[in-house]
C-alpha positions in Angstrom: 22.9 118.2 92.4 21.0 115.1 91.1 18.6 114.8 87.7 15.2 116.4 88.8 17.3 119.6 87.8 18.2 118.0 84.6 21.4 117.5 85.3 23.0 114.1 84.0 22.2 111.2 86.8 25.0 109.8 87.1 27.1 112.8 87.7 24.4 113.4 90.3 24.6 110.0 91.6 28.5 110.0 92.2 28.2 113.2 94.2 26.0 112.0 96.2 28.0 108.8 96.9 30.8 111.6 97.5 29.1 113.4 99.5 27.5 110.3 101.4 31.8 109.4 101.8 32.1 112.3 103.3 29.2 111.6 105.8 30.3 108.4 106.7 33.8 110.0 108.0 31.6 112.1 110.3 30.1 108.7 111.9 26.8 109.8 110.3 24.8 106.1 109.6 21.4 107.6 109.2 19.5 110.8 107.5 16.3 112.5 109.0 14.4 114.3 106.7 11.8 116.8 107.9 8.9 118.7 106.7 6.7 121.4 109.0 2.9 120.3 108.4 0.5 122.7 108.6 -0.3 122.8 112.3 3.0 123.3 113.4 4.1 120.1 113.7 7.5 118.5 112.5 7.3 115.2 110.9 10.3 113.2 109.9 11.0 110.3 107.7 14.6 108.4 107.6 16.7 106.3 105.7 20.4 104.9 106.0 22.8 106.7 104.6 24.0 104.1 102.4 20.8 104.6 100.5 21.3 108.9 100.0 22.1 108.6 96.2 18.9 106.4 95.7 16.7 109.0 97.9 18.3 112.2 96.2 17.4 110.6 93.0 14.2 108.9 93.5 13.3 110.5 97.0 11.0 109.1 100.0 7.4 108.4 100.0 5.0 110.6 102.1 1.1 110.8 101.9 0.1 114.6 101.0 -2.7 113.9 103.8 0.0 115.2 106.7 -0.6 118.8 105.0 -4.4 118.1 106.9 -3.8 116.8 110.3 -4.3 118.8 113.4 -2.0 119.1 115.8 -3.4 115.8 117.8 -3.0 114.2 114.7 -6.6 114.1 113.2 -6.6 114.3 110.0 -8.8 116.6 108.1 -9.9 117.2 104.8 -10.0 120.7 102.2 -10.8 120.8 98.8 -8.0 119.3 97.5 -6.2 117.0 100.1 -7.5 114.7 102.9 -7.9 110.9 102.9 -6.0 107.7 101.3 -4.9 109.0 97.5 -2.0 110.4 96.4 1.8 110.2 97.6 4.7 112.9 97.1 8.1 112.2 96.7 10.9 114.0 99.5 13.9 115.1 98.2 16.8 115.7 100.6 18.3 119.9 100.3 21.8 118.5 99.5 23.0 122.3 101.0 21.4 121.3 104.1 22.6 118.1 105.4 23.7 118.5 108.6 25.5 116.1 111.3 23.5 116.2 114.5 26.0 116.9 117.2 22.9 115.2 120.0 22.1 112.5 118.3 25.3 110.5 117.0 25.1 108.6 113.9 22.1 111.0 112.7 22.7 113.8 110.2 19.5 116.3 109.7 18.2 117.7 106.0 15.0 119.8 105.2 13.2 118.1 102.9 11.7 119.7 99.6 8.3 118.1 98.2 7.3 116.7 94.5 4.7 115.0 92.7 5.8 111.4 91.5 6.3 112.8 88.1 8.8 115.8 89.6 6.8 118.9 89.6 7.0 120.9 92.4 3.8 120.2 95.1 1.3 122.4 95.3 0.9 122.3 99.1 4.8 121.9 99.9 5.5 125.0 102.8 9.1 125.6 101.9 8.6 126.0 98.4 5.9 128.7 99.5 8.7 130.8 101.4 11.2 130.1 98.4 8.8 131.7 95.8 8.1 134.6 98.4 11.3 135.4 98.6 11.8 135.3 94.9 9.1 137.8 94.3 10.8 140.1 96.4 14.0 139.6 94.8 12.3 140.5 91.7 11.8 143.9 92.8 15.7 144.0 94.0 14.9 143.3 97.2 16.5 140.8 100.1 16.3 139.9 103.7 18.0 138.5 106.4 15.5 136.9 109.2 16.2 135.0 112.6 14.1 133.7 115.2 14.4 133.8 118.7 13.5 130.0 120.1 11.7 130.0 123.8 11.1 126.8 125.7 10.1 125.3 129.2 12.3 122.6 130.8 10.9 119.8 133.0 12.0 116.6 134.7 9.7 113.4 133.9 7.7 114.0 137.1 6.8 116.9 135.9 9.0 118.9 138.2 11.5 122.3 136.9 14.9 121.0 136.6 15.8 125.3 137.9 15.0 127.3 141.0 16.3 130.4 140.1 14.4 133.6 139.7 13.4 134.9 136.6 16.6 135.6 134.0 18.1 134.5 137.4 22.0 133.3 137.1 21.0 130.6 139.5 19.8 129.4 136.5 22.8 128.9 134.7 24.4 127.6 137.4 22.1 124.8 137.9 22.1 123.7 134.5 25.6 124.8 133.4 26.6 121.2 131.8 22.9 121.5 129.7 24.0 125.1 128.8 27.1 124.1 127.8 26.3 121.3 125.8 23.1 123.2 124.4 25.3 125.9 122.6 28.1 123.1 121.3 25.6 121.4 119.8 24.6 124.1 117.9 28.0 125.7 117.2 29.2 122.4 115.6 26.1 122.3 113.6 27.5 125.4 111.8 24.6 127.8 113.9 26.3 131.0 115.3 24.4 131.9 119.0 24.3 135.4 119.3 22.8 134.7 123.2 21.6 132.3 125.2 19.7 133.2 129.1 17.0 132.1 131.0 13.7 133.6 130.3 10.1 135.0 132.8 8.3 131.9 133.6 9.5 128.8 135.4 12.3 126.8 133.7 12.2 128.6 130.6 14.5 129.4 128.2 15.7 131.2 125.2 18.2 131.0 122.5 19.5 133.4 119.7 20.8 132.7 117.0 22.3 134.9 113.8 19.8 135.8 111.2 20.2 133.7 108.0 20.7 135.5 104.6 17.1 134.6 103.1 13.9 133.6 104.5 14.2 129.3 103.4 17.4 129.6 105.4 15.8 131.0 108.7 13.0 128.5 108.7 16.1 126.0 108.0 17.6 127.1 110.9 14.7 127.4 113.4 14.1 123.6 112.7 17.4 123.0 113.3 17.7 124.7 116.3 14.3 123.2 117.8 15.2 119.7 117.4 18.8 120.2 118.4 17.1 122.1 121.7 15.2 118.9 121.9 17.7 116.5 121.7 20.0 118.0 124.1 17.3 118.0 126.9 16.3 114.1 126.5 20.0 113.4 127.0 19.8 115.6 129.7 16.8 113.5 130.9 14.8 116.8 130.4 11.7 117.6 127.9 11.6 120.2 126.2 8.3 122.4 125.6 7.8 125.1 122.9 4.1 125.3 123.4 2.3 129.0 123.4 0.8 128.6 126.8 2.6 125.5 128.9 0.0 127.0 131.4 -3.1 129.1 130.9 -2.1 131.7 133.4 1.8 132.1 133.0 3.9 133.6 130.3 4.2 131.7 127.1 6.6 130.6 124.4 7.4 133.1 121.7 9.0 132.8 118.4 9.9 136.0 117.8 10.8 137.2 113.7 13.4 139.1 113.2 13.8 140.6 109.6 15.8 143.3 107.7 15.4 144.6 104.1 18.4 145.3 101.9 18.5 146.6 98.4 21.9 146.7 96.0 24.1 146.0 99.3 21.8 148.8 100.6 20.7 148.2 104.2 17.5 149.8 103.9 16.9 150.2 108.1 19.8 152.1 108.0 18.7 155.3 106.1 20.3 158.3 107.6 17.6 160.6 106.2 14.9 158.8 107.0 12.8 158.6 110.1 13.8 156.4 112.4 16.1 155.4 109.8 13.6 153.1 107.8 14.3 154.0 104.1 10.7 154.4 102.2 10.6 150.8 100.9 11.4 149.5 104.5 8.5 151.4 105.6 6.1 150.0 103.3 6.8 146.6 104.2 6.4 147.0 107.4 3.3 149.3 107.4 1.9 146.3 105.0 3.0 143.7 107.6 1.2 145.6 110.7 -1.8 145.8 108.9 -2.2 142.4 107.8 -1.1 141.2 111.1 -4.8 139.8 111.9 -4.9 137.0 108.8 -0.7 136.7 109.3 -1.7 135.4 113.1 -3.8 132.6 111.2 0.2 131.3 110.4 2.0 133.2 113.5 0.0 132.6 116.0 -2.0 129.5 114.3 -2.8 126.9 117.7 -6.1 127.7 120.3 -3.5 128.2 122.9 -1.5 131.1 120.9 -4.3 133.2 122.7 -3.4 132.4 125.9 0.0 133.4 125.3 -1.0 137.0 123.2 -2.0 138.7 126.4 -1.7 142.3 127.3 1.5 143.9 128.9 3.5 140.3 129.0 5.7 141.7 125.9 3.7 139.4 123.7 2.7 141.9 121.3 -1.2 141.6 121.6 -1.7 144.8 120.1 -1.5 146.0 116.2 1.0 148.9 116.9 4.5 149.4 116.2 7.1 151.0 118.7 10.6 152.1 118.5 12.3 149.7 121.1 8.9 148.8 122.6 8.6 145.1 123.5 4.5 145.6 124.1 4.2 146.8 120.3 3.2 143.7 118.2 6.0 145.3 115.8 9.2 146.4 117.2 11.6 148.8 115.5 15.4 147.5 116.4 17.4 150.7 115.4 20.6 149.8 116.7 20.7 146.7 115.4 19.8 147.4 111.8 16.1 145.5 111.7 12.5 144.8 113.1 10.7 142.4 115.4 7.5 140.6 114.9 6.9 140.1 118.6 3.2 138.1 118.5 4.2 134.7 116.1 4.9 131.6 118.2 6.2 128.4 118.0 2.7 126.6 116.8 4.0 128.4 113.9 5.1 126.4 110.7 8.3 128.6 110.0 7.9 128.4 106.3 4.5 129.4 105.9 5.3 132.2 108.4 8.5 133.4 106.8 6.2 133.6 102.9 3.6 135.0 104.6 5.2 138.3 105.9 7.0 138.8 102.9 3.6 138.5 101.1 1.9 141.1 103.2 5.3 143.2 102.7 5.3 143.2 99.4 1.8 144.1 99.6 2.2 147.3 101.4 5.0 148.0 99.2 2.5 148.0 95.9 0.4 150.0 97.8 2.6 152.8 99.2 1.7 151.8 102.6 2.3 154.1 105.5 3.2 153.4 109.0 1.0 155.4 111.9 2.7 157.2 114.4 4.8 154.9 116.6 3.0 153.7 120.1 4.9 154.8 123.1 4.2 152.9 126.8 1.9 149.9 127.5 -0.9 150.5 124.8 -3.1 148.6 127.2 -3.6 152.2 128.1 -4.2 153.8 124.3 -8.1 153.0 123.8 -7.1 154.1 120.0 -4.7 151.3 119.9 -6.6 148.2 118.1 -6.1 144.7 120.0 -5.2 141.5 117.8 -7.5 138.4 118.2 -8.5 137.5 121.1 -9.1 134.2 119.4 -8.0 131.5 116.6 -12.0 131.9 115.4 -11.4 135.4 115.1 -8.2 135.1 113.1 -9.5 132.6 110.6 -12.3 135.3 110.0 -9.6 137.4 108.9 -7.5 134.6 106.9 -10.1 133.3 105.1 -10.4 137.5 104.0 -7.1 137.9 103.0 -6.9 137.8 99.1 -3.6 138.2 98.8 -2.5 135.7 100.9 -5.0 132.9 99.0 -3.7 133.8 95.6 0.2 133.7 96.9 -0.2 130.9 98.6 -2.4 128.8 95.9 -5.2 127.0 96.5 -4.0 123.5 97.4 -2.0 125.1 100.2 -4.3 128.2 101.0 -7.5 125.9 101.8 -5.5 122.6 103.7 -4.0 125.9 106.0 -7.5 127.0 106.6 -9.1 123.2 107.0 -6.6 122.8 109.9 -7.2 126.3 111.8 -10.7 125.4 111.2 -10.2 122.0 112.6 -8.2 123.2 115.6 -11.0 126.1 116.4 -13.6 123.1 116.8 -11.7 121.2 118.8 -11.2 123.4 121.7 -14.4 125.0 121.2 -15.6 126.3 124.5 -12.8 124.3 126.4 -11.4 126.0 129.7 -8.2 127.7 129.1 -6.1 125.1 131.5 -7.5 122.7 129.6 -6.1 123.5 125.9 -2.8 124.3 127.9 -2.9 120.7 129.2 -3.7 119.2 125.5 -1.4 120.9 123.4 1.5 121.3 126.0 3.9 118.7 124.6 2.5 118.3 120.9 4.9 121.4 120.7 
């Protein structure tokens, strides 16, 4: 829909009036279009809706220098991007455009990236997971992927808006007209919850939604499902945190990945003679994910305060292992349910980058005939032959700024602004206190 596709423009253009008809029946007045910079970070620029054909023709303005800021919003430089130059052109995904049941008047649409004379962007994230996932279609291959979202409530005074223990009903019970409105929100959005409950530390909690059938579609969706998280609270006169570590001591926020392979309508975790039922091509992607999980927490697990969270035996996956149903394995084999669990990726994470990135790796281990070690029963705090993860974000650029594949995959203009920024971030909190980077990133999040 709409003449960078080479389709006439003003067909394009009368759909998109159409479409922004259709819009205006909704109440919607106004469009926010996002993008995921490289730290993590969702930025957003918006325009009335009255103006949609224009943008989906023509598109937004935005400076490629966003692809180089930090999380505190310094901006950096790489080889190829940092400073004044340059401008990129947003384009609205007209499959995407979503009425935002929080915010009235507001619909929500992913944004893709182009140059000014239409060619895709070199740095743009979401074109990174689309072309991942087109590799592995290549090979006949597909995926369905979900996230779990975690998050910590509080009051403006800094207070918990919940006394209950735990995964605690009282929970529920105290904020049963937030819970309610939470998962309508999200329902008339079009997102399906498969569960929503209170989670281990103070005021936190976590929502589930239904995988997505592709990878560009999950990191849709986890947007999505952040803001909408977001907005609910700060009607609620709550904020919402999705930072690793809200403290250095307690448990933190995950962002779980959840991912099935499928083949020909083939559901390749589902192999009944297979072990474990993981069909051989299912077990080389995963056996290429686990062992590229060091560079893959460079994008997973990409903020100084990700370490905080990737402790031992907190069910944060700090160790490269994989487990049948074992929520201290970094990699957790779901049999029941049909698919596996990346258990150490946060929500520091840009989705996209993260969503490319294990399909890379996949892939990867695929080529290779990759094969997975024996599964890791009980804490492996307690297995000396079980290898930690990182203990650090200096530690897991190390292994980023290793991994070939990855670089090549990813291209350069994206490969080195990723590594500028983990870089950047590193130095920042370089010999800081743990409570300390807690404090700083606890709301950029």
């Amino acid at each position: 829909m709409g003449a960078r596709d080479g389709s006439d423009g003003r067909d394009a253009r009368g759909e998109w009036r159409i479409r922004a008809a259709e819009l205006a029946d909704r109440g919607v007045r106004n469009i926010a279009l996002t993008t995921v910079d490289n730290a993590g970070i969702c930025r957003a620029k918006t325009f009335p809706l009255a103006r949609l054909a224009e943008v989906a023709e023509r598109g937004v303005g935005l400076s490629p220098c966003f692809d180089v800021y930090t999380s505190a919003d310094r901006m950096v430089s790489s080889p190829h991007l940092g400073g004044p130059d340059g401008d990129l052109r947003l384009f609205p995904d007209p499959e995407r455009i979503v009425p935002l049941a929080a915010q009235p008047g507001w619909a929500w649409s992913p944004a893709d990236r182009h140059e000014q004379d239409g060619r895709r962007y070199a740095g743009d994230q979401r074109d990174f997971a689309r072309r991942a996932a087109a590799r592995a279609a290549g090979l006949g291959l597909r995926f369905t992927m979900g996230f779990e979202t975690e998050w910590i409530l509080r009051r403006p005074d800094g207070s918990s808006p919940t006394t209950g223990p735990a995964y605690g009903m009282t929970r529920i019970v105290e904020l049963a007209d937030y819970g309610r409105d939470l998962l309508q929100a999200l329902a008339e959005q079009g997102l399906r919850v498969l569960q929503f409950h209170p989670e281990y530390a103070p005021g936190q909690f976590e929502v589930s939604t239904a995988p997505a059938d592709g990878p560009v579609a999950a990191a849709d969706d986890l947007v999505l499902v952040r803001e909408t998280v977001r907005a609910v609270s700060a009607r609620h006169g709550l904020r919402a945190s999705f930072a690793p570590a809200f403290h250095a001591a307690e448990v933190g926020n995950g962002c779980h990945l959840h991912l099935g392979l499928h083949r020909e309508g083939t559901d390749l975790h589902r192999d009944p003679t297979a072990r474990h039922g993981l069909a051989p091509q299912a077990a080389a992607f995963l056996a290429g994910v686990l062992d590229r999980l060091p560079a893959l927490l460079a994008l997973g697990a990409p903020s100084p305060a990700s370490y905080l969270r990737l402790q031992p035996s907190r069910w944060a996956g700090a160790h490269r292992c994989w487990g049948v149903e074992n929520r201290e394995a970094a990699l957790r084999l779901v049999p029941g349910e049909g698919h596996a669990e990346l258990k150490c990726f946060d929500a520091a994470a840009n989705p996209y980058l993260l969503v490319g990135a294990v399909i890379t790796a996949g892939l990867a281990g695929i080529a290779e005939g990759a094969q997975l070690p024996d599964p890791v029963t009980g804490d492996p705090v307690a297995r000396p032959d079980v290898p930690r993860l990182p203990t650090s974000l200096d530690e897991t650029v190390e292994h980023f700024a290793a991994a070939g594949e990855l670089r090549e995959a990813m291209g350069e203009v994206l490969y080195g602004a990723v590594l500028a920024v983990r870089r950047a971030e590193a130095e920042d909190f370089a010999g800081s206190e743990p409570e300390r980077i807690a404090a700083e990133t606890r709301w950029r999040y």
